[in-house]
PALORO-45430 format. One record per residue (C-alpha): x, y, z; chain; residue in three letters. Coordinates in Angstrom, 2 decimals, always signed. Layout:
BEGIN
X  Y  Z  A  ALA $
...
This chain:
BEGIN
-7.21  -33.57  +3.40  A  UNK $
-5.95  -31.34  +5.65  A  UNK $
-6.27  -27.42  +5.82  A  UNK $
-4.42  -24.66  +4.49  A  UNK $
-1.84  -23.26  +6.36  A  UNK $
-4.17  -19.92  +8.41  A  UNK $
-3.01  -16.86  +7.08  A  UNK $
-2.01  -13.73  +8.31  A  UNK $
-5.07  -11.91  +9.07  A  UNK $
-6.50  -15.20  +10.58  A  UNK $
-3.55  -15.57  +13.06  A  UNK $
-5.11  -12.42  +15.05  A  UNK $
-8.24  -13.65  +14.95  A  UNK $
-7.91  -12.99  +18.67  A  UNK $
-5.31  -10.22  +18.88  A  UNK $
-6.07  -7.06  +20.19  A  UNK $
-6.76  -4.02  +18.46  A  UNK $
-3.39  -2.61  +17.66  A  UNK $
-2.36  -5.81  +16.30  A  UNK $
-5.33  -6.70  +14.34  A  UNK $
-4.82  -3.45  +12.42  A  UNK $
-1.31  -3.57  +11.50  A  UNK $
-1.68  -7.26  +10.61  A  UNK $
-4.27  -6.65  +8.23  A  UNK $
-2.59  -3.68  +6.83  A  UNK $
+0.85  -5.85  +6.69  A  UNK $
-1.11  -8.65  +5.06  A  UNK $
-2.29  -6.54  +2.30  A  UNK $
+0.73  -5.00  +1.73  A  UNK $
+1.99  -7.78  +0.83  A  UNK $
-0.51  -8.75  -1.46  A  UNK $
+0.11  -6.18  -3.26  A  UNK $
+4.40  -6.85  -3.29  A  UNK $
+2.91  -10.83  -4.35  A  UNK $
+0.58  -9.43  -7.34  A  UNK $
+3.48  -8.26  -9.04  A  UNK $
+6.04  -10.39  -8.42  A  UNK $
+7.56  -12.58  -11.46  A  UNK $
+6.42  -9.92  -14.15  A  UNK $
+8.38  -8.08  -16.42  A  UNK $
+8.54  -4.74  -16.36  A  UNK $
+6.56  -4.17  -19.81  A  UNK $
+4.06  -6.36  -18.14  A  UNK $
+3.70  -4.61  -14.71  A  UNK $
+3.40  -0.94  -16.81  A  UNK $
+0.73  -2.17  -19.24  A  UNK $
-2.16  -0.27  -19.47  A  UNK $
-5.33  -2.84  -19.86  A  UNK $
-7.66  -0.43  -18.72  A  UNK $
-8.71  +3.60  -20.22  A  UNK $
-7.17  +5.04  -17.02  A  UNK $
-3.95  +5.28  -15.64  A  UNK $
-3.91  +2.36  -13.57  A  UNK $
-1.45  +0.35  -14.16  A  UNK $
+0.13  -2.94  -12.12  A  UNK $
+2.79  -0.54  -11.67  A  UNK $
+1.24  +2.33  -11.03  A  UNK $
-0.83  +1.16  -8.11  A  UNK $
+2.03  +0.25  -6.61  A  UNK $
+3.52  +3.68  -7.37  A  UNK $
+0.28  +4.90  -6.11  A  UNK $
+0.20  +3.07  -2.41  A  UNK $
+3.72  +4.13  -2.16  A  UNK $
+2.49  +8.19  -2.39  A  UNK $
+0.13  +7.42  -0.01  A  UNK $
+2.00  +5.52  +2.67  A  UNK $
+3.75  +8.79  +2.93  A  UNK $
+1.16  +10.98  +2.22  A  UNK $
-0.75  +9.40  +5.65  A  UNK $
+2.20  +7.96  +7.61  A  UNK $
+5.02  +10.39  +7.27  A  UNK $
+3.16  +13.57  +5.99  A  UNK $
+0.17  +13.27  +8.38  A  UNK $
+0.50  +11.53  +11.04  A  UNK $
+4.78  +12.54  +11.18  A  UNK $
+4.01  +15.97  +10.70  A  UNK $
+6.56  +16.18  +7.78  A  UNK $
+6.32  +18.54  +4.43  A  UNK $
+5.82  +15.49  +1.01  A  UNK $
+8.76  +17.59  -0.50  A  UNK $
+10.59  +17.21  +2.05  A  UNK $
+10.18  +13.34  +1.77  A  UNK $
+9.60  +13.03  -1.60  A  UNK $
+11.73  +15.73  -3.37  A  UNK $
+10.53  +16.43  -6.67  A  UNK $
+7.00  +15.30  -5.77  A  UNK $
+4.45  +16.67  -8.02  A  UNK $
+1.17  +15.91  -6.12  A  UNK $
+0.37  +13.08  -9.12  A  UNK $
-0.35  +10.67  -6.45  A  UNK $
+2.00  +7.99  -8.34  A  UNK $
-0.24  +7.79  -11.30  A  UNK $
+1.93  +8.88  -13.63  A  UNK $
+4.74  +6.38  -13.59  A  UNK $
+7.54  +6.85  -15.82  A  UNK $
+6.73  +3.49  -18.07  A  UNK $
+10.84  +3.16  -18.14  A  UNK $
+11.05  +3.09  -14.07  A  UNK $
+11.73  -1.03  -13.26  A  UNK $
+9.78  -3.01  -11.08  A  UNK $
+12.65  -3.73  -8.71  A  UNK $
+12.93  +0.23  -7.83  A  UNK $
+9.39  +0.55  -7.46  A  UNK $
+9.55  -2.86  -4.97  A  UNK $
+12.27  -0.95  -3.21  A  UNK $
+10.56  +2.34  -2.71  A  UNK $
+7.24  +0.20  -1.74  A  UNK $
+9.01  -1.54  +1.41  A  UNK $
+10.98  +1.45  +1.94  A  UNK $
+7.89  +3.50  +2.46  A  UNK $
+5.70  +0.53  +4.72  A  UNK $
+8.85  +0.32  +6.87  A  UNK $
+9.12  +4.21  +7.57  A  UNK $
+5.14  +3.74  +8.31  A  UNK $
+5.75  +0.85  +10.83  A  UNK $
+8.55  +3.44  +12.31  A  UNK $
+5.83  +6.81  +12.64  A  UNK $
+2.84  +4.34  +14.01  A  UNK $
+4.89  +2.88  +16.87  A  UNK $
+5.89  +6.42  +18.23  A  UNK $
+1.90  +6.42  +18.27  A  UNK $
-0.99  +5.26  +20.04  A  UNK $
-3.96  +4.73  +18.47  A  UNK $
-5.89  +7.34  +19.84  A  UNK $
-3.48  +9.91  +18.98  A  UNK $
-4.61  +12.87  +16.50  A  UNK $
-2.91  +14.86  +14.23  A  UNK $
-4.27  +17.42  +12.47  A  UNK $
-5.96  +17.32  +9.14  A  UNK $
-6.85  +19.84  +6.45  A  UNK $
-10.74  +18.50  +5.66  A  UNK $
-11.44  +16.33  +8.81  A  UNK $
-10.01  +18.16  +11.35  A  UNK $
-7.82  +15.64  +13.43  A  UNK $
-7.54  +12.17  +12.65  A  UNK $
-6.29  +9.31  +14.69  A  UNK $
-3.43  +6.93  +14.28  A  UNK $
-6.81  +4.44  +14.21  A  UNK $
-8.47  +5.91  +11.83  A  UNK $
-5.27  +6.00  +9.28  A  UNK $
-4.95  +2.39  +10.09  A  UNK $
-8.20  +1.62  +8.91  A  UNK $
-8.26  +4.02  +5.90  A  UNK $
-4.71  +2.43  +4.96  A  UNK $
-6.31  -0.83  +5.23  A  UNK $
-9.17  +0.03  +2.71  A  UNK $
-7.56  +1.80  +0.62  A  UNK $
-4.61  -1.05  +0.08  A  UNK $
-7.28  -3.82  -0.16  A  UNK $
-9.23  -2.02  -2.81  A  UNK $
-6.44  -1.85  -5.12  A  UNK $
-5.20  -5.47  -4.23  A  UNK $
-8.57  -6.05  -6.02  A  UNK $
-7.93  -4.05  -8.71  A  UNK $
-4.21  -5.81  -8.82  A  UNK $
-6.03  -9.13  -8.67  A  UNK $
-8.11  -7.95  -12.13  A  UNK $
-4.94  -6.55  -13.41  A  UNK $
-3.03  -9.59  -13.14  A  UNK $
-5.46  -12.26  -14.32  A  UNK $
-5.30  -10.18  -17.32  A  UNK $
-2.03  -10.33  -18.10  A  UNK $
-1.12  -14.24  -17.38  A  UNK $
-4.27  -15.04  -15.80  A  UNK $
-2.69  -15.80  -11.98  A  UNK $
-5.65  -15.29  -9.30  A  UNK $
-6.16  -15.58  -5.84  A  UNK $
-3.45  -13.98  -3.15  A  UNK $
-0.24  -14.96  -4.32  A  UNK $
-0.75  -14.35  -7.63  A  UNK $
């Protein structure tokens, strides 16, 4: 029997830094596109859980805060400015009518706007920041990479309860 294909975050297993980071936060970015692909829409907004969280609304929820840290922090851009209407919700209140395609869309939309502020960046630069101080490009990187992981995992519970799909692409 041979072995599964190595994924992404194994292929830098000997990358440098810079690399290592965005391929982690690439790979779980994508985990997160691959947790709610094939749903329906009633599916994807279905609240399982006493709190807002939603398949959806995580989704909703990384997108606000791939601005909030990529465009808004580290760009040095007003949220209304990218996000007009933007009512500070952090995505958690999803309209339960908005489809799953949009919210794919507006996902991508906001990772590829990320990938564009980080590579005017290196990783030790700092941008200001109203409770830390100044943060770096590095630290974002890793915070983005926590942050997206922990609600893969709460995508991965999500998802087994609604068809009962596990594990990374499903």
């Amino acid at each position: 029997m041979s072995a599964p294909p190595l994924t992404p975050d194994e292929l830098v297993s000997t990358a440098g830094e810079r690399e290592l980071l965005e391929a982690f936060l690439d790979n779980y970015r994508a985990i997160m596109v691959r947790k709610l692909a094939g749903l329906s829409g009633a599916d994807t907004h279905r609240r399982l859980v006493p709190s807002k969280t939603t398949l959806a609304s995580l989704l909703a929820h990384l997108t606000e805060v791939e601005s909030s840290w990529f465009q808004r922090r580290l760009g040095q851009r007003d949220l209304p400015d990218i996000k007009p209407g933007w009512r500070g919700d952090e995505g958690w209140d999803i309209d339960p009518d908005t489809p799953v395609a949009e919210l794919f869309v507006r996902y991508e939309a906001a990772c590829a706007e990320s990938r564009r502020v980080a590579a005017g960046l290196a990783l030790d630069d700092t941008v200001p920041h109203h409770r830390l101080g100044r943060v770096s490009l590095r630290w974002v990187y890793v915070h983005m990479i926590e942050e997206t992981a922990r609600h893969a995992g709460h995508a991965d519970i999500l998802r087994e309860q609604t068809d009962g799909a596990t594990g990374f692409d499903g």
